[in-house]
ZAZA-840414 format. One line per field, with one value per atom (N, C-alpha, C): atom name; residue number from 1; y negated, z, x. Coordinates in nm, 2 decimals, decimal comma, padded with zeros to 4 digits. Layout:
BEGIN
atomo = (CA ...)
num = (NUM ...)
c2 = (Y ...)
c3 = (Z ...)
c1 = (X ...)
//
This chain:
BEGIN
atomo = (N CA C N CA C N CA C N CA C N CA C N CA C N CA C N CA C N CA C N CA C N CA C N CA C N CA C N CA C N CA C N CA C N CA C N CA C N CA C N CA C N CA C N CA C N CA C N CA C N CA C N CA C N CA C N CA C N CA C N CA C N CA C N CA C N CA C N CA C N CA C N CA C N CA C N CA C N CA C N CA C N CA C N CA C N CA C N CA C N CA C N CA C N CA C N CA C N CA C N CA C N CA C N CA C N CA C N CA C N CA C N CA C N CA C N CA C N CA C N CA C N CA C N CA C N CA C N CA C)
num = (1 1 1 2 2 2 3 3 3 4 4 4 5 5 5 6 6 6 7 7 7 8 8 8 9 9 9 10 10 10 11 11 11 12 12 12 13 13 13 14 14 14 15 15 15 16 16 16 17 17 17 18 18 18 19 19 19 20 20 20 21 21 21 22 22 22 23 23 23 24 24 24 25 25 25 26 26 26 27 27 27 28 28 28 29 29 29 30 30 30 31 31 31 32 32 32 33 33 33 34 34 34 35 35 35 36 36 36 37 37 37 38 38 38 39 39 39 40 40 40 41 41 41 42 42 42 43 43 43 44 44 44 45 45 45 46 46 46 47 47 47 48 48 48 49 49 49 50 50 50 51 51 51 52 52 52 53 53 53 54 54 54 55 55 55 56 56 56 57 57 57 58 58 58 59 59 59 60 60 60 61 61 61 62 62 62 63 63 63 64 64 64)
c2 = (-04,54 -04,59 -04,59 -04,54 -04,59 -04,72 -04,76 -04,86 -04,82 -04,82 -04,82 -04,91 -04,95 -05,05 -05,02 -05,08 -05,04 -05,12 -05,14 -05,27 -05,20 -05,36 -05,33 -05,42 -05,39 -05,51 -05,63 -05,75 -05,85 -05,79 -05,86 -05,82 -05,94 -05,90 -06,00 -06,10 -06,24 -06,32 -06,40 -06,39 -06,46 -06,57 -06,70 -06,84 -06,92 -06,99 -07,07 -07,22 -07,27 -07,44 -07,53 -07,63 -07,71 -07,85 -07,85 -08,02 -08,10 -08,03 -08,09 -08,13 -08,22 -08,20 -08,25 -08,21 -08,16 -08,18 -08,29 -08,26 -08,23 -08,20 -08,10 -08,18 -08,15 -08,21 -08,06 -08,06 -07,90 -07,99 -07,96 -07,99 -07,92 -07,98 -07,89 -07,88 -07,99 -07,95 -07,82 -07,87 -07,76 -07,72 -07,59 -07,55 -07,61 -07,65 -07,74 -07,82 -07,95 -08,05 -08,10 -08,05 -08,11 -08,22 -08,36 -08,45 -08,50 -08,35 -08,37 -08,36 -08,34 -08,35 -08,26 -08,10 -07,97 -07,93 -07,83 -07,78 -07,65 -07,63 -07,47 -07,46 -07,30 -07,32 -07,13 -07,08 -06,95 -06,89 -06,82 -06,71 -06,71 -06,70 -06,66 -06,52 -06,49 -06,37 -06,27 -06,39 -06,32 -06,28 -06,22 -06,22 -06,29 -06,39 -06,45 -06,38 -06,28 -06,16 -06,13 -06,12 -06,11 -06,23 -06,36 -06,50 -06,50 -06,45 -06,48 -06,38 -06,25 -06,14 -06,23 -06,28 -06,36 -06,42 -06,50 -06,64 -06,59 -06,45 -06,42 -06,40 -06,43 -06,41 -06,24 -06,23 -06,10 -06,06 -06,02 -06,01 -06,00 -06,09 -06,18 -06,08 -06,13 -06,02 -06,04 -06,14 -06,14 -06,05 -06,04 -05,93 -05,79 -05,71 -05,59 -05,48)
c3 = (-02,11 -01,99 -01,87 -01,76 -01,66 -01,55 -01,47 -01,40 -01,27 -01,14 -01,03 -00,93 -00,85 -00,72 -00,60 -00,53 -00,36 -00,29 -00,19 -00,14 00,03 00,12 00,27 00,28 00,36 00,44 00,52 00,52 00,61 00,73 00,81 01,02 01,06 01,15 01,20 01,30 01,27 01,33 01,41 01,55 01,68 01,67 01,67 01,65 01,81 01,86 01,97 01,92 01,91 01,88 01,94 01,88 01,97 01,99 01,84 01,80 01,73 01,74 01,62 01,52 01,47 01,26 01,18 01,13 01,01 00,89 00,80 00,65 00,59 00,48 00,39 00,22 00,22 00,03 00,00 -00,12 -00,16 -00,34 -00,32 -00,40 -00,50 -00,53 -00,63 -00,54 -00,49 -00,38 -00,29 -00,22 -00,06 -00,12 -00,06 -00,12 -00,04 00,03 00,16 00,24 00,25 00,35 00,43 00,56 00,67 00,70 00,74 00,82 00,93 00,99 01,12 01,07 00,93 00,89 00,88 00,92 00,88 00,70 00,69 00,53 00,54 00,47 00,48 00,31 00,30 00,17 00,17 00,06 00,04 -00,05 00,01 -00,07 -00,19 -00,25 -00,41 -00,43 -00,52 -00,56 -00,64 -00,74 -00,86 -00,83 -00,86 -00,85 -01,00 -01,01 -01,17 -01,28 -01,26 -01,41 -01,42 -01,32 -01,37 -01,38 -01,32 -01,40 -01,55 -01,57 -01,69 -01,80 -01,74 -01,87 -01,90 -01,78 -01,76 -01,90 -01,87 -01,99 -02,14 -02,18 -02,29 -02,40 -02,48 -02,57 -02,58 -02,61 -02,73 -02,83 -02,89 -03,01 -03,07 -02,95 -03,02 -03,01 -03,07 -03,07 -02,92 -02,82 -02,70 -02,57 -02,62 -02,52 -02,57 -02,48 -02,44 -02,42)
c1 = (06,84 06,91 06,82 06,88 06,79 06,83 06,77 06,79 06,76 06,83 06,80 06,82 06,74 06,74 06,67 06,78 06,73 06,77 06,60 06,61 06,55 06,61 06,61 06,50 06,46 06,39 06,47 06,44 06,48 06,46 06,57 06,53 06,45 06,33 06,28 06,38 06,39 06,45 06,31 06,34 06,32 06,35 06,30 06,37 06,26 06,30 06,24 06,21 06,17 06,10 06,19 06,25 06,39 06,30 06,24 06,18 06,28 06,40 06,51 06,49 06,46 06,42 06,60 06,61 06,73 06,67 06,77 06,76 06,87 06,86 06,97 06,96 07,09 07,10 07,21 07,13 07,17 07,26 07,38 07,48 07,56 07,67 07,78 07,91 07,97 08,09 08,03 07,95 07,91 07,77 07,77 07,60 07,51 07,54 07,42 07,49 07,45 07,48 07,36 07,36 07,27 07,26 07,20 07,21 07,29 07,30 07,40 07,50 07,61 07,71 07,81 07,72 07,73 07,78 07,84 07,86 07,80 07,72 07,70 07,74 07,83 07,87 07,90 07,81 07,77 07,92 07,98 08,08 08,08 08,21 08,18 08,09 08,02 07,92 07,98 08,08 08,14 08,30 08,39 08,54 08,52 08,65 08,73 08,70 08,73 08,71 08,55 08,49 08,31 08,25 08,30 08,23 08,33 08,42 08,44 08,40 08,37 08,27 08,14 08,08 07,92 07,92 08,00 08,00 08,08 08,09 08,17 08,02 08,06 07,88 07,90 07,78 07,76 07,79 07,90 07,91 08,03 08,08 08,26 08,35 08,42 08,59 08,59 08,58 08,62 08,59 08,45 08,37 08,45 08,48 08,51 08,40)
//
């Protein structure tokens, strides 16, 4: 078998200094909650049918 991957480089991000300070509680409802009372919450990764191949074991009559 072979395996292949291909990767980018990050873009340099420019940020300017505010003095703001922000804290975050990283959760199960929202993937991130800020202090200021922001949600930041990252896209599903998987569609329904590939979280449910993930969790099928090895072996079973169930895996395909």
């Amino acid at each position: 078998r072979w395996f292949v991957s291909f990767t980018y480089p990050a873009p340099q991000i420019t940020r300017e200094p505010t003095g703001e300070v922000v804290g975050r509680d990283v959760g199960i409802a929202h993937t991130a909650t800020l202090s200021t009372g922001e949600f930041l919450d990252i896209p599903e990764l998987l569609s329904k049918g590939e979280r449910q191949l993930a969790r099928r074991v090895k072996g079973s009559g169930h895996r395909s």
